[in-house]
Every structure is written in structure tokens, then in C-alpha cells.
C-alpha positions in Angstrom: 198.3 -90.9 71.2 199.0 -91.7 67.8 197.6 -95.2 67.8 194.5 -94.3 70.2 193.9 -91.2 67.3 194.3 -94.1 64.4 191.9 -96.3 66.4 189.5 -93.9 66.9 189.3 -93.0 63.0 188.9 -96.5 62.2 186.0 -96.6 64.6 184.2 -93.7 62.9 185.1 -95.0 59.7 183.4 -98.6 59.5 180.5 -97.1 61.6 179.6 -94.2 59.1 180.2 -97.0 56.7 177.5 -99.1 58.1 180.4 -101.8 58.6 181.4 -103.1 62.1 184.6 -104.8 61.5 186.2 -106.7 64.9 189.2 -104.5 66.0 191.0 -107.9 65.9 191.0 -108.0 62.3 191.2 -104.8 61.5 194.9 -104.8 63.2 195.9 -108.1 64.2 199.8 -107.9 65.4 198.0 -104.8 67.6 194.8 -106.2 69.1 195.3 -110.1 68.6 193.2 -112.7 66.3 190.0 -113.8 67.6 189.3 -118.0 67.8 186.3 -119.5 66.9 185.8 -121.0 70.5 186.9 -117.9 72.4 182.7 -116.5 73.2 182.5 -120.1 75.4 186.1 -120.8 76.9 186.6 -118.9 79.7 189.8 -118.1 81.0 191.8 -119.1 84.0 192.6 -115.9 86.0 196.5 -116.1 84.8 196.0 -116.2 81.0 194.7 -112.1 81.6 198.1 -109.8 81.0 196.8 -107.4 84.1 195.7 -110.4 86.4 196.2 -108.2 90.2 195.6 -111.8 92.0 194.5 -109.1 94.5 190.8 -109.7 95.9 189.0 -107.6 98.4 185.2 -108.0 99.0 182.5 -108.4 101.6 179.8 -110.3 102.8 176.4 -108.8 104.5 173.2 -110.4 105.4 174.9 -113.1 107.6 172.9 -116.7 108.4 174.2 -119.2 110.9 172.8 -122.3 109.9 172.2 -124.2 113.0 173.1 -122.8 116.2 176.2 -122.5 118.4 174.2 -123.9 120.9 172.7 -127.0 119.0 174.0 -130.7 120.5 174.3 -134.2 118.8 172.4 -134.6 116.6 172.4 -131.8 114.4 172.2 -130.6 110.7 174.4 -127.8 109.9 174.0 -128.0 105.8 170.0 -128.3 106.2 169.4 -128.8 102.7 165.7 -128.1 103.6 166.4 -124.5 105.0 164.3 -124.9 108.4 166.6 -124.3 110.4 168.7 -120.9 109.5 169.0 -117.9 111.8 169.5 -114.3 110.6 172.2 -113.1 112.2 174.1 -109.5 112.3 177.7 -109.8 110.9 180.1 -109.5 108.2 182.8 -111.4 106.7 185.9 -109.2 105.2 187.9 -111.1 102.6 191.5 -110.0 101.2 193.4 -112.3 100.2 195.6 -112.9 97.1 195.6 -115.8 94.8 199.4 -115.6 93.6 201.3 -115.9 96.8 198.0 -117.6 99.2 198.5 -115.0 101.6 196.0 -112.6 103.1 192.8 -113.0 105.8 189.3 -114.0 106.1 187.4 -112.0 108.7 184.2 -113.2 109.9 182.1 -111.6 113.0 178.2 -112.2 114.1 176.4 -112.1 117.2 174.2 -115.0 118.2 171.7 -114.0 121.4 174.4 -112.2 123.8 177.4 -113.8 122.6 180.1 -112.3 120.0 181.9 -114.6 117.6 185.0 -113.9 115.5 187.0 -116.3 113.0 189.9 -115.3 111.8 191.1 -117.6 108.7 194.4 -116.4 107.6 196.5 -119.7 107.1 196.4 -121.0 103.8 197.5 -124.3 102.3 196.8 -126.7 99.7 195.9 -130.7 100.4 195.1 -130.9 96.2 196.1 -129.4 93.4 192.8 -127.9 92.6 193.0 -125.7 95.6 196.2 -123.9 94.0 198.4 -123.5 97.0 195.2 -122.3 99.1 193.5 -119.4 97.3 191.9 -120.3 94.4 189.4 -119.0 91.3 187.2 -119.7 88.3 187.0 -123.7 89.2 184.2 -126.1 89.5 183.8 -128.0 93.2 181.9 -130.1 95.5 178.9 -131.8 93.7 179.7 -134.5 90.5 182.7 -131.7 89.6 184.9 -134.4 91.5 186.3 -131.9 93.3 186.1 -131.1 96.6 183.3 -133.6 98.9 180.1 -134.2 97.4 178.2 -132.0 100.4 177.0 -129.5 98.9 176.0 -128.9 95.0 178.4 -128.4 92.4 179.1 -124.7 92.2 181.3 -122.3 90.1 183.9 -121.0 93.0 184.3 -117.0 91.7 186.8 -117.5 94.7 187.7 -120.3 97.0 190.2 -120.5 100.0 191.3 -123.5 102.2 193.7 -123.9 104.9 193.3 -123.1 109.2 191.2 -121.2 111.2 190.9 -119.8 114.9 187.1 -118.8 116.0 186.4 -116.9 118.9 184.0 -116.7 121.7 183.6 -113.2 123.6 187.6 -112.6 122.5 187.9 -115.6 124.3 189.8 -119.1 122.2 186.1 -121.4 121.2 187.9 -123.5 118.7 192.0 -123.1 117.6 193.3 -124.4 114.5 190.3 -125.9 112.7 190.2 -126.7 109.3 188.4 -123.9 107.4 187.0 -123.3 103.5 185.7 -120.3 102.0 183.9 -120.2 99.0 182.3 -116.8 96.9 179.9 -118.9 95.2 176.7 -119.2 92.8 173.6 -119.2 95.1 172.7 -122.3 96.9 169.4 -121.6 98.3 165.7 -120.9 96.7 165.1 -116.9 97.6 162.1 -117.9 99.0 161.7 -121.2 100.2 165.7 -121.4 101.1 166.1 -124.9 100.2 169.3 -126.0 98.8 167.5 -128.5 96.0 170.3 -131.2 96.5 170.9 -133.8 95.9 168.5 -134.3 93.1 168.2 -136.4 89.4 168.9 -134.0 86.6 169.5 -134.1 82.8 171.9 -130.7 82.4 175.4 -130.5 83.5 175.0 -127.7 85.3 174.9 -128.0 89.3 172.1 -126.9 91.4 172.7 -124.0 92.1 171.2 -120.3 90.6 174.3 -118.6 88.7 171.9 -115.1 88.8 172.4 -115.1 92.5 176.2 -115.1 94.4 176.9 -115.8 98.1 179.8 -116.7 100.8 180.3 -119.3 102.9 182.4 -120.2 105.5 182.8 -124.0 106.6 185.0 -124.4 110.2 185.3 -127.8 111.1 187.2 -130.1 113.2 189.3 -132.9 112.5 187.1 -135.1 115.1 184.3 -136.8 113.5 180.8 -137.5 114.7 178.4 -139.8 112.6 175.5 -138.4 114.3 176.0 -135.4 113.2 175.5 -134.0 109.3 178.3 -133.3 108.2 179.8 -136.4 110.2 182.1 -133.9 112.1 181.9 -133.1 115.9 182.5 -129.4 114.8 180.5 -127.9 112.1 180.2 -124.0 111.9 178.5 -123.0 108.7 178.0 -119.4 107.7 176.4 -117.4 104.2 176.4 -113.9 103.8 173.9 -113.2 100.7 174.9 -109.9 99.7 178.2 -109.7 97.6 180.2 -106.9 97.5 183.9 -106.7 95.5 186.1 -103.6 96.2 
């Protein structure tokens, strides 16, 4: 209480004094020394003192682009948005970063069928992906990171490893590669095009950092070049509301 009381003085002090000091130079060895870089860096998750590693959040306002029901040839990123279906479901996330443990819960009903994925095996194939739960990176786009699919995005959270999907509680496709990704919006509100790939002059990927979103890739090792992405299995989810708990 002492120090909080001392603080607190200080703080009415320099205000009544017209004269906002930084708390960082008022007591240094106590509240650190600011850099000149530090209002651009931003931190990796581990450089906080408190980092939890602990993330819980969920997903509403589900699309399915494509269909389940869709056959060779199909297009399962459409970039153009024509082809997306609102769909009732969720997707529950908790997972945490330090040990890559935890589950992915996804669940939406297309026509009079019931689908669940559960994605709670987590592993690493680069060291980007941190073991299989992973935050604050750049991927996919010219971040040379991740495939080039879909834009380069800022990854507020990112998980990769295998995935089990079900069909009316019954097996549809066991052990398929799976990726998660709480991400900056993809699509235009209203025309729901992705505007990739296109020529630009700024760094920055396409997408909207005022908007956020999930996805949820499940695909199988089997390729198909007829199909975009070139995979025989393709299951590609976005829930557009974000909600962290």
C-alpha cells in the first residue's frame, strides 16, 4: 500500500502541476525505462511477465463455404464469395499455447444433417507453428509462411495438427489434417469477396484488421487437381462473430 499511496501522490502531483511525466521516468528501477521503438514493436506473447498461454473464445455466425454435398470440381476458398452458405453453428476454442494442448470444437447443420469436428491433436511440421498452438505471427500470403492460399493475415491465434469430423455422430472423415486460424477479416462486409490475390503497393495483406474471424481448414492428405484447393477433401468454415472469454 505504501508504493500504490506514493504513486498515487505523484499522479496528483504532476497533474495539478499541468505536467504529465511517464511513470517510467518518474521511477525507473519500479516501472521500467521506456525505448524509443517500443509504440510500434509489438511483443511476442512470452516477453508479458503474466502471459496465462490460456485461450478460451468462440465463434458465431458460421458459413460453410461450398457444400458437403458439392463433387469434383469444386471451389471451397471462393475468393469471389458466390458460393457461401449461412449455416447454424459454433466453434468452441480452448486451447493453450505453452504446452499445445486443449480442443477445437466445431458444430453446424447443413439441410438435415449434423456435423461435428473435433480438433484436439496438435503438432508442429515448422517452427513458425510453435509446437501447434500458436500467436501474434504473420501467415499465408507473401509472409512466407504457411501456403500462399489465402491472404496474408495477422494470426491473433493459430493451431495446427489432426482432426476427426463427424456425420450424424457417425466417423465422415478420421484423422485429417486441420488448421485453425482467429484471424483479421478476409471477406468484403458486403460483397464477401476475399480481394486476393491482387497487385498492391503497402505491405500490409488483404485483409480488414477492423474486422476478426475464424476459420477452420480440414483437409486430406489425398490431392485432387480439379479441385481448388488441389485436395480431394476440403472443408472450410468462418464464424464472423468473435468472442474471447
Amino acid at each position: 500500500m505504501p508504493h500504490r499511496a506514493s504513486f498515487v501522490a505523484f499522479l496528483l502531483l504532476t497533474t495539478a502541476s499541468g505536467i504529465l511525466v511517464s511513470p517510467g521516468h518518474a521511477e525507473e528501477s519500479k516501472f521500467g525505462t521506456p525505448k524509443a521503438d517500443e509504440g510500434t514493436r509489438i511483443f511476442k506473447a512470452t516477453e508479458h511477465p503474466f502471459y496465462s498461454a490460456e485461450f478460451l473464445l468462440k465463434g458465431d455466425r458460421a458459413t460453410l463455404v461450398g457444400s458437403m454435398g458439392d463433387t469434383t470440381p469444386w471451389d471451397h476458398l471462393d475468393y469471389a464469395g458466390k458460393h457461401l452458405n449461412a449455416v447454424k453453428g459454433t466453434i468452441e476454442i480452448e486451447v493453450n499455447e505453452h504446452t499445445n494442448t486443449g480442443r477445437v470444437v466445431a458444430e453446424f447443420v447443413e439441410g438435415a444433417d449434423q456435423y461435428r469436428v473435433m480438433f484436439d491433436r496438435f503438432a508442429a511440421k515448422t517452427p513458425l507453428q510453435s509446437g501447434g498452438v500458436a500467436t501474434r505471427i504473420y501467415e499465408h500470403g507473401d509472409s512466407n509462411n504457411g501456403d500462399p492460399l489465402y491472404p496474408k493475415t495477422w494470426l491473433y491465434l493459430g493451431g495446427w495438427g489432426t482432426a476427426t469430423m463427424y456425420k450424424n455422430d457417425q466417423v465422415l472423415y478420421k484423422d485429417y489434417d486441420a488448421h485453425f486460424m482467429v484471424m483479421e477479416r478476409s471477406r468484403d462486409p458486403k460483397t464477401h469477396e476475399v480481394r486476393y490475390p491482387v497487385k498492391r503497393t503497402m505491405p500490409g495483406g488483404e485483409t480488414d484488421p477492423a474486422g476478426m474471424e475464424i476459420d477452420l481448414w480440414v483437409r486430406s492428405k489425398e490431392q485432387n487437381a480439379n479441385n481448388f484447393p488441389p485436395f480431394e477433401t476440403f472443408v472450410h468454415l468462418c464464424w464472423e462473430e468473435v468472442t474471447w472469454r
